[in-house]
N, C-alpha and C positions, 0 to 999 in steps of 0.2 A: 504494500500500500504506500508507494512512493509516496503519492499527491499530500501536500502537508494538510493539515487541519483534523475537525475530528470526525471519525469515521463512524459510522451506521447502517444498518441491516433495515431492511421494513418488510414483513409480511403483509400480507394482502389476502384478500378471499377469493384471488383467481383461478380461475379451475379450467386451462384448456392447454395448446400450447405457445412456449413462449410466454410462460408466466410461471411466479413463483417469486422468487426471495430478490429483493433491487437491494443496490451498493451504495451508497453515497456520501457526498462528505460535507462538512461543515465550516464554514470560516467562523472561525472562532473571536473574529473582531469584529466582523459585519453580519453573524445572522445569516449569509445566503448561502444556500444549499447547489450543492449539482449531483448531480446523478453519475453514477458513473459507468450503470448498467447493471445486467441480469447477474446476478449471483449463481443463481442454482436456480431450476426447473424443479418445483415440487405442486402436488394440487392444493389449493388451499391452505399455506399455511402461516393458520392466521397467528399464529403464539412464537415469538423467539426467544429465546435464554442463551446467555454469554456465561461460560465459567468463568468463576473470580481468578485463573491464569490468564484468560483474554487467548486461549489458543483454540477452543473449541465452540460450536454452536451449537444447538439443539433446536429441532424445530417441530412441529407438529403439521401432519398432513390433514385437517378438519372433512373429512369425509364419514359416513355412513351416520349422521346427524338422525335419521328417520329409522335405524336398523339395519338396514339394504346390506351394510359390511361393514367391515373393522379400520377404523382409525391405523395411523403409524405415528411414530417415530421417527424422525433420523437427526444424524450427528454427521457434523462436518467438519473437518478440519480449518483453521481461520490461515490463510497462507498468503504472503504478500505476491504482486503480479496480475495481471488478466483476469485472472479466475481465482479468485480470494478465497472461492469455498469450495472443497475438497472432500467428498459423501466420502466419510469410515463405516456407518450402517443404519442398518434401516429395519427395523421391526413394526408386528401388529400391536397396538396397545390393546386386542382381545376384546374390544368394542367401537361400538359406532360414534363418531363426532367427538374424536378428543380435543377442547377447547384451551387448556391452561396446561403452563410448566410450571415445575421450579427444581430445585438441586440442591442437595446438601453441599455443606460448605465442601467436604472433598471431591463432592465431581464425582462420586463412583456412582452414582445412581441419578434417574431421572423419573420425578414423577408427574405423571400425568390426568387429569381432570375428563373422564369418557362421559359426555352429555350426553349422543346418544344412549350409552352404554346400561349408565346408570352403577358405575362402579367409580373408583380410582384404580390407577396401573400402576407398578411401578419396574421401572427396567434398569437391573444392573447394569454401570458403564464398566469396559474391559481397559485395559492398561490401554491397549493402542486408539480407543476412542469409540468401538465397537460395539454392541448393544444386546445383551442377552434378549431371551425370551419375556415377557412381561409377568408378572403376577399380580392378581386383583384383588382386592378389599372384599370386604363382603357388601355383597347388595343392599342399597338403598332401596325404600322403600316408598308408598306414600304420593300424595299428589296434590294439590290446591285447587282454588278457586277461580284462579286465572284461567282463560282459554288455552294460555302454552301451558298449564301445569299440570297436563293430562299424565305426565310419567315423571320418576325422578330424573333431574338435568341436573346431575354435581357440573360446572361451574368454574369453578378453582380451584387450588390447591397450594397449602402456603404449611412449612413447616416450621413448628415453633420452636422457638430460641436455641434450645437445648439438643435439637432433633429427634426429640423421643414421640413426637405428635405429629401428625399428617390433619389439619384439618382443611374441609372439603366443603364450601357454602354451596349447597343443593338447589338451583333457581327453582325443580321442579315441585319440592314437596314443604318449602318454604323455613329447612333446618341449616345449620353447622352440622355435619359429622366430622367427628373429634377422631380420627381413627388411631389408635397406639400400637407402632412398629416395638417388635420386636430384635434384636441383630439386625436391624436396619427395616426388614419386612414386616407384612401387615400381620397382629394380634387376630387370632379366631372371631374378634367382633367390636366393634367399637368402644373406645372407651366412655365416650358420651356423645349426649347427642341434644342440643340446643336450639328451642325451637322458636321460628318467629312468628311475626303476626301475620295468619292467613294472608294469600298474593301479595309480599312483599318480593320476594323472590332472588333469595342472597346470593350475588355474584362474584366478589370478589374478597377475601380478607388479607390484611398487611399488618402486620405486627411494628409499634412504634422501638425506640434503640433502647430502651430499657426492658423490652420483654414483659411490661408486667399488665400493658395494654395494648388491646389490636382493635382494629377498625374495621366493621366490614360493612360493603357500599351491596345494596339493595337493588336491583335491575329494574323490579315490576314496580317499584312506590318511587323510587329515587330516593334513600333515604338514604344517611351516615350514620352507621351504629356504633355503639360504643362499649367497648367490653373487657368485664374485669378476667383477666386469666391466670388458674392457681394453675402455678408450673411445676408444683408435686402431682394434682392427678388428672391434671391435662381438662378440667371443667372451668367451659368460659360462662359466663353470666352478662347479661345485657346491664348495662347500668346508666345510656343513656341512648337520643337517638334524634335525628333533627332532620327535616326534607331540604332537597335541595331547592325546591320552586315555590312560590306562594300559592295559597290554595284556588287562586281564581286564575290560574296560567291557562294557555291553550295547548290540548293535544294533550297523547299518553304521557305516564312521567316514562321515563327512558334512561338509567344512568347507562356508563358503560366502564368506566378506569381510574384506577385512583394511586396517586406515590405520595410516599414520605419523603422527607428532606432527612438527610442523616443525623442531623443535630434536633429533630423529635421536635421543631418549633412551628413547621408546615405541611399540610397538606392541601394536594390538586384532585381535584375531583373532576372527569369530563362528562357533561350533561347534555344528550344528544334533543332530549326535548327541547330545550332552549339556544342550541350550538354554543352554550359555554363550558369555559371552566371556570370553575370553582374557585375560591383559596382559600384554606381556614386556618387560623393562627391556632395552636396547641396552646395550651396552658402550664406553664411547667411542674406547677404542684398538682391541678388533678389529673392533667393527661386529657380536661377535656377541649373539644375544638370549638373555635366559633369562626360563623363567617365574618370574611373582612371587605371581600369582593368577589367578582367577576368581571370574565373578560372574552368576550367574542371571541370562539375557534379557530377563526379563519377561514372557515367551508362549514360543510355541512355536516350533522353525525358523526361528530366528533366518537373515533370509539379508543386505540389505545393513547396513552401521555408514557411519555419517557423524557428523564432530566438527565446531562449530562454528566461524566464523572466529576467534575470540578462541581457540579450544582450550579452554573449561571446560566446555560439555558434548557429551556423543557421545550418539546417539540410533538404535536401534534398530529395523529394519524387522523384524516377528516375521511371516513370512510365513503359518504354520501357526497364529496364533490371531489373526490379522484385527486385530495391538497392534501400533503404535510405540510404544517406551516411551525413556522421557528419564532420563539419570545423567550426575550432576556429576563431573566430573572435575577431579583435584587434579595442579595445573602444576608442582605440586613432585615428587611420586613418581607422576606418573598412574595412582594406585589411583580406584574408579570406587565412586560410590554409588547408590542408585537416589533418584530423586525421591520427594516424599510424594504429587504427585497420582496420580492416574487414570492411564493409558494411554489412547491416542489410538484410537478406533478407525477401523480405514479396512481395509476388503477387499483383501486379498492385497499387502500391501505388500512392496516387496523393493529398493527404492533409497530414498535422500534425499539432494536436494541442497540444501544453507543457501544462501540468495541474498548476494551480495555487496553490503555496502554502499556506497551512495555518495555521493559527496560534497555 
């Protein structure tokens, strides 16, 4: 990756060919982006994940959403030159529509969120970057009030502090499963299981830098949950919870993304109902958030937010008008600007991961 600035991956929800994983890079003084081209040819995949060495990728193939077949996996090598990503392997994650990643801190494993599936996967990574066979959780159950809530949709997949906990916000049946790995793999049954209010439909959960509270953003109400987490036996409790829109807005509520700032003082919420984001200032004695502002997407259906290593700028996947768009962000009160260039155009963007620098 000769070209200087800082580099980035986008998933997208293209599914034909000639689509799949875009390159691009960043000016880190002006905000404006360029594209540098196709990465890798995968169907849909909307989820990336960077190991904390900046050598490897992960990506999800989002297929069989409705059952029809099984979701994958793959892993790529991160490699400077032409063709940056390099397939080491590719596995089933043993269900339909795997939507979410994430990775113990050593990178030996990857676990994965099957919405159609109605499970979580998880797939040993091998020494060369390679990807065992998948093994699942035990089945979710359950369903809501929503029209989508017809079956469980675990959602994401976020493990806590310690790694001894895989929890998994279900959009379909309106819970957190709390799952406890064992030697890294899943326990015979959940260790708990946290429920919320009929058709909120919990999408995503991130744990703030102290561990002792995580947040989780709600898909079907648009809401920011707030919750206490005992990291002896893996049981979160809701202890607050706030909407992102006024009660008299127009249109479904829709959230879709939400990041922490490493220093626990902010969080970005992307709210496709309204094409904003979010910002909420932390509290630093109770961990709770309040809003401070919003600020126009830049396109349409805003779905994932990614901030850069340094933290000064977050950068926007606008799914609904085919724009990432780039804003500055300020490390002191992280109020968010929009850049002066262009927006990035790339087909149905819905993740971005900033590659890690390296030594």
């Amino acid at each position: 990756m000769a070209r200087q600035g800082l580099h980035f991956f986008v998933g997208t929800q293209e599914d034909g060919p000639d689509c799949g994983i875009h390159h691009a890079v960043l000016d880190p003084l002006t905000g404006d982006m360029t594209l540098l081209g196709l990465a890798a040819q995968v169907r849909r995949p909307t989820w990336l994940e960077i190991d904390p060495t900046g050598h490897r990728l992960f990506a999800v193939s989002e297929i069989g959403n409705k059952g029809e077949c099984d979701g994958e996996v793959l892993s790529f090598a991160i490699e400077p030159g032409e063709t940056p990503l390099r397939l080491l392997g590719r596995e089933s994650t043993r269900g339909g529509g795997p939507t979410h990643l994430c990775l113990p801190i050593a990178a030996d494993a990857v676990f994965a969120a099957n919405f159609g599936g109605g499970q979580a996967a998880r797939l040993a990574v091998n020494s060369d970057g390679g990807l065992e066979p998948a093994t699942l959780s035990t089945a979710h159950s359950g369903c809501g009030p929503h029209p989508r809530q017809d079956q469980p949709h675990p959602h994401g997949v976020a493990l806590s502090p310690d790694g001894g906990f895989l929890l998994v916000p279900d959009m379909g049946n309106d819970q957190l499963v709390v799952h406890a790995l064992s030697g890294g793999d899943f326990a015979p049954s959940p260790a708990h299981i946290c429920q919320f209010p009929p058709g909120t439909g919990p999408r995503l959960v991130a744990f703030g830098p102290d561990g002792a509270r995580a947040y989780l953003l709600s898909e079907l109400s648009a809401e920011l949950f707030v919750l206490d987490w005992d990291k002896e036996t893996g049981e979160p409790e809701i202890i607050g919870r706030m909407p992102l829109d006024r009660t008299e807005a127009d249109g479904a509520p829709s959230a879709a993304a939400l990041a922490i700032s490493r220093d626990g003082r902010h969080l970005y919420v992307s709210n496709r109902r309204s094409a904003t984001i979010c910002t909420f200032a932390i509290d630093p004695v109770s961990a709770m958030p309040s809003l401070t502002g919003s600020i126009g997407s830049g396109g349409n259906r805003p779905w994932g937010i990614a901030m850069s290593r340094d933290e000064r700028w977050l950068l926007v996947a606008n799914q609904g008008s085919n724009a990432v768009a780039a804003f500055r962000r300020s490390p002191r009160d992280g109020a968010l600007t929009r850049a002066d260039g262009p927006a990035l155009s790339i087909p149905t963007p819905t993740n971005i991961a900033f590659c890690v620098p390296r030594e």
